[in-house]
N, C-alpha and C positions, 0 to 999 in steps of 0.2 A: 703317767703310763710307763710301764716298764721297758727298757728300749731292746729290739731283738737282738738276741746273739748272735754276736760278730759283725754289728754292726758298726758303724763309723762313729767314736768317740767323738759328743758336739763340743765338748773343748777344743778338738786337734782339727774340725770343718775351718776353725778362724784361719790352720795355717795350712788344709790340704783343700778345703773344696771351700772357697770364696771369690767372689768376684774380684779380688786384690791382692791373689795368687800372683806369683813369679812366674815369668814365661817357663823356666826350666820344671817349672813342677809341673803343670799342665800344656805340654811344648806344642797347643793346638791353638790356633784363632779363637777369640772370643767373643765372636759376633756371631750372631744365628740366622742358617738359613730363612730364605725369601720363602717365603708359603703363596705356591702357583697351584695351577689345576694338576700338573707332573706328582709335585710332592702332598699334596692334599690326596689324590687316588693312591698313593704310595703309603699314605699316614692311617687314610681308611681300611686299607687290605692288613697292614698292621694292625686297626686297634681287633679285626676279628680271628688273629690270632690267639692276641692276647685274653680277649676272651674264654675260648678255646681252652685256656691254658685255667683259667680259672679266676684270670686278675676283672678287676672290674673296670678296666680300661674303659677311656672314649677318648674323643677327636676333639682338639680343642684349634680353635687358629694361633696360639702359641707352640703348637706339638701336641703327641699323642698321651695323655695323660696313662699312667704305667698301674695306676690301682695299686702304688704301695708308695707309702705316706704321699709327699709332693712329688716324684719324679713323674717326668719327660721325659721323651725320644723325639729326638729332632733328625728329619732325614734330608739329606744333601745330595743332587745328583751332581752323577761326576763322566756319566755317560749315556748316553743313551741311542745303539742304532738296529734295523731293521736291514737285512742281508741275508744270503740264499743260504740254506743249511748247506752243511758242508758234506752231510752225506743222502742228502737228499736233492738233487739237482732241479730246480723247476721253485720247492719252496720256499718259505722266506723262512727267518725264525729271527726272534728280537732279542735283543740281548741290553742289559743293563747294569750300572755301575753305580752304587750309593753308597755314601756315608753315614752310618744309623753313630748317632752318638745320647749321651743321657742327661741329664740336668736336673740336681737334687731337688729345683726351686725353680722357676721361673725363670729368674734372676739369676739364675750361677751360671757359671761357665760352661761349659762343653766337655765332656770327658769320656772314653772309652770310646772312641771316634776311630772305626774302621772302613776303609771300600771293603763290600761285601757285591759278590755279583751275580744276577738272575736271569736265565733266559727261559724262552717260551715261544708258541705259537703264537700269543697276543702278548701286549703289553701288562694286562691284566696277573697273565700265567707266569711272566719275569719276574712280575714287583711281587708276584705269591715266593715263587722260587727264594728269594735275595730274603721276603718278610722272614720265612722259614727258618731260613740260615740264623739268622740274629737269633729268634727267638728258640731253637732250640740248641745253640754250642753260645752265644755271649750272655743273652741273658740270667741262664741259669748260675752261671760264674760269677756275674757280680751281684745276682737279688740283694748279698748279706749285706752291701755295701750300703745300700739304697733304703735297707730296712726290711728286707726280705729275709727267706734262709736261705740256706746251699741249695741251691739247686739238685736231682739227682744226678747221678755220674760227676761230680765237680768234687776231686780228692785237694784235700786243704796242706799244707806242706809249713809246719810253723815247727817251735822250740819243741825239739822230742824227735821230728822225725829225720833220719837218712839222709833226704835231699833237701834238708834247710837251708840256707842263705841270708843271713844276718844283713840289713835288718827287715827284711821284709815275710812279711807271709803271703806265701804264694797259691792262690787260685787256681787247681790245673783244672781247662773246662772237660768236659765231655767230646773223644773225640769224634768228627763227624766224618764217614765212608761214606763211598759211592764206587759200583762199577757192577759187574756180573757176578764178581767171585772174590770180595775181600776177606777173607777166612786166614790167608795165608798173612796176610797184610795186619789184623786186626790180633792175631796170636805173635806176630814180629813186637807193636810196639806196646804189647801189653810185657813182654820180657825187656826191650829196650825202647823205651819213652824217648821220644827226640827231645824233650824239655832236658834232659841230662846233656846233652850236648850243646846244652847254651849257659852252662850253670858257671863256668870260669867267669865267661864273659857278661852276664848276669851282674857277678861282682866287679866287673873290672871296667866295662860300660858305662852304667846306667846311674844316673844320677842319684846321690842319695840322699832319704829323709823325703822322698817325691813317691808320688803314685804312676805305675808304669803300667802297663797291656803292652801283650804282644799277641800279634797272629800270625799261624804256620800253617801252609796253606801249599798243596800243588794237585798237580793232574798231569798223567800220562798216559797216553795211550798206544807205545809202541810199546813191545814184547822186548824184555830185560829187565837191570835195578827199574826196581818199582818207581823211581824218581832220581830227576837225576839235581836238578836245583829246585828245592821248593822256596816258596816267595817266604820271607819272613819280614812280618811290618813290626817296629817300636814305636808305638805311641800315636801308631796312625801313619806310620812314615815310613819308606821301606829303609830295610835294618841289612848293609851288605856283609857286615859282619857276621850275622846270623847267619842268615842265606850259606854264606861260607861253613861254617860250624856244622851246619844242617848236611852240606853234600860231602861230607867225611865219615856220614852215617853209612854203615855195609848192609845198605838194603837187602831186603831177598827180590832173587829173579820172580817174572809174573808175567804172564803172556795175555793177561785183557786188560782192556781199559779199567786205572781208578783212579780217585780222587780222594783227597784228606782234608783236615782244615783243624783245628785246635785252637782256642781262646786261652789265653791267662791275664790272670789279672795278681799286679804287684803291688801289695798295699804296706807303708811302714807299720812293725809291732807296735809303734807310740799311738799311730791311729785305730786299734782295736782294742776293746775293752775287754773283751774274754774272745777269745778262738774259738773257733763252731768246729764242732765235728762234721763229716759229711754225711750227706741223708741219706736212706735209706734207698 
C-alpha cells in the first residue's frame, strides 16, 4: 500500500521513532502512563472527539487508538484541582493539567508530549475543554507524521519557502483564540506570526537530525500589549529562551480578555519522503 504524503520515511523510523532512540532525539521519558479511572474518563471523552472528527478511534487499555495506521494517545495527568471561580464567588470550577502524547505502535516511545490545560464546572467539562485543545491545534499538525494528511490550517514551511530552516520542515499548526474580541489579535499575527521570532534560535538551539514540537501558549486578561510573556514549551519542557524571543514581539494594545496557543511540529528533510502541501 501506498504510504501517504508526507509521511515518516519507514527507513528513517530505525533512527527517528524507535524504541532505541537517543534521549536527545526524543528528550521525554519512555515509559507510559498508569491507566486509572482519571485517565480512562479522560481517554474516553477523547476517543468521541476523535470520532467526531471522522477517525475511527476507540479506547483501548493501552491508549486511545487514533484510526490512522497503529497510532496511540497516551494521556498523563499532571494536575488536577477543584477551587472557587475567580469571578464568580460561592462557585467552584475544576481545572486540569494533561499530557496528551502519541505512539506510532504500541511499543514506541512517546512523542509530541505537551501539558495541555482544561477547566469546567465538572470534571467531565475540563477533560472536554483540554480533549478539544489537542484535537483541534496538535493533532491536525502531526496527522502527516502518523500517516494522516495536513490537517486544515496547518501551513508546511520546507525547501522553497521564505521561512525555511534547514534541516527541518516545519509544521506551523493552526492558530487557536479565545476572548470576546480577537479580530484585532488574529489580523496581528497573520502579518506577523510569532514563529518568525524564534527562527534564529530554532537554528541555533535545537538539536539536529532530531524531531522537535514546540508550543506557544498565553492569556491575558488586563487591558494593554495583548501579552506580555507567553509560556513557550520545547519538546514538552518549558523553553525560557523562547519565552524571551516571544516577549520582543510588539504586540497591539487590547482592552479584553484573550488567549492563544500554536503547535509546531520539527521533523528532519531525511525523514520525509515527499513534502505535503497544506489542505484545503
Amino acid at each position: 500500500m501506498r504510504k501517504p504524503c508526507g509521511s515518516l520515511d519507514r527507513d528513517a523510523i530505525a533512527v527517528y521513532w524507535t524504541a532505541q532512540l537517543e534521549p536527545a532525539v526524543f528528550p521525554i521519558p519512555l515509559s507510559f502512563p498508569v491507566l486509572n479511572a482519571f485517565t480512562e474518563t479522560a481517554l474516553r471523552i477523547l476517543v468521541e472527539f476523535l470520532k467526531h472528527e471522522g477517525l475511527d478511534a476507540r479506547f483501548t487499555d493501552k491508549g486511545a487508538r487514533l484510526g490512522i495506521e497503529e497510532a496511540l494517545v497516551d494521556i498523563e495527568t499532571l494536575h488536577d484541582e477543584e477551587s472557587e471561580h475567580p469571578d464568580l464567588p460561592g462557585e467552584l470550577i475544576r481545572t486540569v493539567s494533561l499530557r496528551y502524547s502519541v505512539r506510532m505502535t504500541p511499543d514506541s516511545p512517546p512523542a509530541f508530549g505537551n501539558p495541555i490545560n482544561g477547566l469546567g464546572e465538572t470534571l467531565k467539562d475540563a477533560l472536554a475543554m483540554a480533549a478539544s485543545i489537542w484535537v483541534e491545534g496538535d493533532l491536525p499538525t502531526i496527522r502527516p507524521l502518523i500517516g494522516g494528511q495536513v490537517g486544515p490550517g496547518t501551513q508546511v514551511v520546507a525547501e522553497g519557502h521564505d521561512w525555511r530552516i534547514p534541516p527541518w520542515v516545519v509544521f506551523l499548526g493552526a492558530y487557536q483564540f479565545g476572548g470576546p474580541s480577537v479580530e484585532p489579535l488574529t489580523d496581528f499575527v497573520r502579518e506577523h506570526p510569532p514563529f518568525l521570532a524564534l527562527r534564529s534560535l530554532i537554528d541555533h538551539d535545537l538539536e539536529r537530525d532530531a524531531i522537535h514540537w514546540i508550543t506557544i501558549s498565553g492569556f491575558r486578561a488586563e487591558p494593554g500589549p495583548a501579552f506580555g510573556r507567553l509560556d513557550c514549551w520545547l519538546d514538552g519542557k518549558p523553553w525560557s529562551n523562547g519565552a524571551d524571543a516571544l516577549q520582543d514581539v510588539d504586540w497591539p494594545e487590547l482592552q479584553t480578555p484573550r488567549f492563544i496557543r500554536q503547535f509546531l511540529a520539527l521533523v528532519p528533510e531525511s525523514a520525509i519522503e515527499q513534502v505535503p502541501g497544506t489542505a484545503e
